[in-house]
N, C-alpha and C positions, 0 to 999 in steps of 0.2 A: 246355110250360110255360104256366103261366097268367098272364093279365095283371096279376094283382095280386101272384104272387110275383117277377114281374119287377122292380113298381116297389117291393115292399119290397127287394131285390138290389140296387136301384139306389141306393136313400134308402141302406141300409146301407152303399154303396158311397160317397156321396156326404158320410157322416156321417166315414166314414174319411179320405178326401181331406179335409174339412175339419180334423179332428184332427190328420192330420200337415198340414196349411197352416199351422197356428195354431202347432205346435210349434216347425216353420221358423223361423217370425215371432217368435216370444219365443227362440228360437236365435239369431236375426238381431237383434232388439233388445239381446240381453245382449251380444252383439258388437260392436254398435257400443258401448255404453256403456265395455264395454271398450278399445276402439279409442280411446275421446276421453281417458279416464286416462291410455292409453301418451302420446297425443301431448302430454296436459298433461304427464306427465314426462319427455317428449324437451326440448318447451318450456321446463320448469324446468332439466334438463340443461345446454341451450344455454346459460341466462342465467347460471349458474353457471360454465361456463365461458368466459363472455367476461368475467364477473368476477373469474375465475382471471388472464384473459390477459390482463385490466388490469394485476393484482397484481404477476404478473410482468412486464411492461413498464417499472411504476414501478421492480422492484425492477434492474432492468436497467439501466434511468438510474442510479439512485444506485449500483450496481454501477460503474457506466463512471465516472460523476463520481470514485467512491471511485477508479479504478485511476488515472485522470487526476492527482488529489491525492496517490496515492503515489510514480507518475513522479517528479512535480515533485519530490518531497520526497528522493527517489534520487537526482535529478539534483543537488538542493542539496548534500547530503550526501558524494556524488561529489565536486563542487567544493570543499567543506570540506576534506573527506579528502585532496586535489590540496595542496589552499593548507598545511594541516597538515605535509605532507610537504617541502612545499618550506622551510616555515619550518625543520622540522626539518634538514636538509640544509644552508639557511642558518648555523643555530646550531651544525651538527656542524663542517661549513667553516671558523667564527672559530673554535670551541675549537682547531681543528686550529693555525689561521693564531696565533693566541695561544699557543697553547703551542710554536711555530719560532719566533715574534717574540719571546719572554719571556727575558731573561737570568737563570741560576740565578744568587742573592748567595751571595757568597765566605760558605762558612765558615767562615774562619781569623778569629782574634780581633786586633784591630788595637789598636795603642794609642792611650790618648785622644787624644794631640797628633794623629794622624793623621784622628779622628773630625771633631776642630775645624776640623784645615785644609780636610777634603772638605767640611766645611759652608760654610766661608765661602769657597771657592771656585768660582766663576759657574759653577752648572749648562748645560750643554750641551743644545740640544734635541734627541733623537737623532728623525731619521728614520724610520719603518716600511721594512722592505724591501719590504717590499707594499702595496697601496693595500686599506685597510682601511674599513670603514663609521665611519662619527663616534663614536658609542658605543663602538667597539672603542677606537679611539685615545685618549678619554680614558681606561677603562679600564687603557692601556698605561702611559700618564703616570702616573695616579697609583698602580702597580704600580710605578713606578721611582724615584717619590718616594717610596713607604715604604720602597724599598730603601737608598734612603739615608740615609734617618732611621736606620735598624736598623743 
């Protein structure tokens, strides 16, 4: 071979290496450009979701506050519902105790002299046989006062 088709083989050879050098190179350049876009949207990713995990953080608190507020409002409710029942209990109690305590009025028809002499006759104060609440016992009185009036 001769020396001048050697260094044309060569130049050709050296033309080629440079071609693919260069091609590498803008291979390599579009890859990183690509590379910086993934990482900007890793980066936007992230901030997104630490804005998520704000969101949910707050909504977490006021979740907790909210459950904390309903407790109490059970608990209250509970205790109403306690007191209610006891009142009710109470009140089923007098009706009870009230109507053993209560004398039925006769009724057979009396004659009026008899009407006049129970009126102007010193009413007696009759006792409870049971120890009754204050409201009950007037109650009882003046259920016996209109029994006498009648």
């Amino acid at each position: 071979m001769s020396l001048p088709l050697v260094n044309l083989v060569s130049i050709v050879l050296t033309t080629v290496s440079l071609v693919v050098f260069l091609a590498a190179l803008r291979k390599a350049n579009r890859l990183n450009a690509m590379s910086r876009v993934v990482a900007h949207q890793v980066a936007s990713s992230a901030a997104n979701l630490q804005q998520a995990l704000a969101i949910l953080q707050a909504e977490r608190e006021t979740c907790r506050d909210e459950s904390v507020r309903l407790e109490a409002r059970l608990r209250d409710s509970d205790r109403v519902r306690s007191e209610i029942t006891r009142a009710i209990d109470l009140v089923e109690r007098a009706k009870s105790d009230l109507k053993d305590g209560v004398r039925t009025p006769a009724v057979s028809v009396q004659p009026s002299f008899t009407a006049a002499k129970a009126a102007s006759a010193p009413a007696q104060p009759e006792t409870p046989a049971k120890i009754l609440p204050v409201f009950v016992n007037r109650i009882v009185r003046s259920a016996d006062v209109a029994s006498v009036v009648l």
